[in-house]
C-alpha positions as CSV (number, residue, x, y, z in Angstrom):
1,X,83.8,119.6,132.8
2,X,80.8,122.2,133.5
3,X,81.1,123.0,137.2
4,X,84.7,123.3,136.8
5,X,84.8,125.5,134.1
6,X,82.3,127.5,135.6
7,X,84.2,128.1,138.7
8,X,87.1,128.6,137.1
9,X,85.6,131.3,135.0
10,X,84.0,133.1,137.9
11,X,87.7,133.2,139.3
12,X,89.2,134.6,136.5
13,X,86.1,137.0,135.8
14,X,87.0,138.8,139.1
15,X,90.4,139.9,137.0
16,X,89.6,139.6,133.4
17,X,86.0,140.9,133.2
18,X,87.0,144.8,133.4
19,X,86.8,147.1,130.9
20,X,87.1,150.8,129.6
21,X,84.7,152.3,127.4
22,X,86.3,155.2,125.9
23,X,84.6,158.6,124.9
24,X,84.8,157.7,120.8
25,X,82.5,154.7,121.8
26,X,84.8,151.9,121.2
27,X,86.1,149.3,124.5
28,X,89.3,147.9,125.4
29,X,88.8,144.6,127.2
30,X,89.7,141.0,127.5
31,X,88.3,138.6,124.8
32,X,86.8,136.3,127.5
33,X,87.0,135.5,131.1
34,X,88.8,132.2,130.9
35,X,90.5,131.4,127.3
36,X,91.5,127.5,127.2
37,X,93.4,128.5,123.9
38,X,96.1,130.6,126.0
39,X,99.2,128.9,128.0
40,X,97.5,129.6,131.9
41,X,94.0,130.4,130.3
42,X,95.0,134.0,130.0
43,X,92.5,135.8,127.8
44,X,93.8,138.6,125.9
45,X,93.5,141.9,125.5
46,X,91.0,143.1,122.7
47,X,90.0,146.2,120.9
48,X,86.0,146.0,120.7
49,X,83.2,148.1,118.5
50,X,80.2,149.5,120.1
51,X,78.6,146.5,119.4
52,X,81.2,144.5,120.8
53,X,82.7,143.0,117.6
54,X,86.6,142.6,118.2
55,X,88.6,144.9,115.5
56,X,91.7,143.0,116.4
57,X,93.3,141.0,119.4
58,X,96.5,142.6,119.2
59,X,97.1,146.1,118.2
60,X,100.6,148.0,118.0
61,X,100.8,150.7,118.0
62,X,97.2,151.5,119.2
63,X,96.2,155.4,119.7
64,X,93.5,156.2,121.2
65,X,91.4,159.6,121.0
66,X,88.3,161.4,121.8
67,X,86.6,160.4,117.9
68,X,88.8,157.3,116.7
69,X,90.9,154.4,118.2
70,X,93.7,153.7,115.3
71,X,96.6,151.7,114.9
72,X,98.5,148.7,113.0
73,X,96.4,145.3,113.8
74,X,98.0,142.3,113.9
75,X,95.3,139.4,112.9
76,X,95.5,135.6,114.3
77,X,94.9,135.1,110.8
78,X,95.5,136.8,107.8
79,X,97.3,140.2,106.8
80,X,97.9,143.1,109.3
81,X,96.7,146.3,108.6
82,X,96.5,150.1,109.4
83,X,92.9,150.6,110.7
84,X,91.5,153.6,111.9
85,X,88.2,153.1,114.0
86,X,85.1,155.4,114.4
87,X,81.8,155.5,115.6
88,X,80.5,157.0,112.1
89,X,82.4,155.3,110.0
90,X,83.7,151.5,111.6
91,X,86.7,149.9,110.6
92,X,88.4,151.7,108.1
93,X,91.5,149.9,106.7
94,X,94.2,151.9,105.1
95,X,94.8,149.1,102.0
96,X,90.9,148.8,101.3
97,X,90.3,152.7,101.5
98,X,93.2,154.9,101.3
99,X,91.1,158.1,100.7
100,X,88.5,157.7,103.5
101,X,91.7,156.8,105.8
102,X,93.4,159.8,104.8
103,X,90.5,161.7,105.2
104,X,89.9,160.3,108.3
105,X,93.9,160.8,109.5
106,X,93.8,164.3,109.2
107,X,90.6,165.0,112.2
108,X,91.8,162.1,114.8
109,X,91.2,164.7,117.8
110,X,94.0,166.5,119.7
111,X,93.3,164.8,123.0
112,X,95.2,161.1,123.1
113,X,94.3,158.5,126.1
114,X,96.3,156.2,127.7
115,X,99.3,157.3,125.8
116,X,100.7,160.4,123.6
117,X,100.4,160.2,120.0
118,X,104.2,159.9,120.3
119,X,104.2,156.2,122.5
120,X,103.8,153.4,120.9
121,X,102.4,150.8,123.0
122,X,100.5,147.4,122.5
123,X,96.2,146.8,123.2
124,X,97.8,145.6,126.8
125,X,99.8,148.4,128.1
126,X,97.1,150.5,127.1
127,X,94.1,149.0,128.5
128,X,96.5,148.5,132.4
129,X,97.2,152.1,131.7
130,X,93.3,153.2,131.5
131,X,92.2,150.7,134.0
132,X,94.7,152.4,136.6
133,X,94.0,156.2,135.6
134,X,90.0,155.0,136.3
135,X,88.7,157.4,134.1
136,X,87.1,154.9,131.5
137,X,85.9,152.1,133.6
138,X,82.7,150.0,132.8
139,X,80.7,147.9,134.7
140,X,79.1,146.6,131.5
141,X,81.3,144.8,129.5
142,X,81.2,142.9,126.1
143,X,83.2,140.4,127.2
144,X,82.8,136.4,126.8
145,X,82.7,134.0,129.3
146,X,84.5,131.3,127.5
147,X,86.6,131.2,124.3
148,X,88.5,127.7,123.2
């Protein structure tokens, strides 16, 4: 099982081990290169921390800006939530702290990446949209090599 899943993850990192690193410090990036959780070992598309910590696999809408990434996350497991994301402050979730979020809400940035603050688009579009503009891309990359 080792060789094979080793090639088959240095197959799949050629596609899934790109990134964006976006000027609020936070990534956009695949969970892994090869996820054997996933129908076709497709990994998907995360929202990561500085530090790499995932915020949530899928996020929708996700906004994206030059001090915060924010959105509605949609949790495997558990309750989703409105987050809004910063390098200063980490995840701040609307239900846990309404008055830092609102705080937070009112200086996102005026310049919005990927999409306008009027789109509302999923952790996927975005990151295909980023990827293609080129602006954001990373050669370092917090990024797994296997996830089951």
């Amino acid at each position: 099982m080792g060789i094979p899943a080793l090639s088959l993850s240095g197959l799949y990192s050629l596609k899934y081990g790109d990134c964006v690193r976006l000027p609020s410090g936070a990534e956009i990036g695949y969970e892994a290169n090869v996820n054997f959780r996933n129908s076709y070992f497709i990994p998907d598309a995360v929202l990561r921390t500085v530090a790499g910590d995932i915020i949530a696999k899928e996020v929708f809408p996700i906004h994206l800006t030059e001090f915060a990434a924010f959105g509605w996350a949609w949790p495997e497991h558990g309750n989703d939530f409105m987050f809004i994301w910063t390098q200063e402050t980490g995840v701040v979730k609307e239900v846990e702290n309404p008055d830092l979020y609102n705080r937070l809400s009112q200086d996102l940035g005026e310049t919005y990446f990927g999409a306008s603050k009027d789109m509302n688009v999923n952790t996927l579009w975005i990151f295909n949209q980023l990827k293609e503009q080129g602006r954001f891309n990373s050669d370092h990359c917090n990024t797994k090599l296997l996830t089951w």
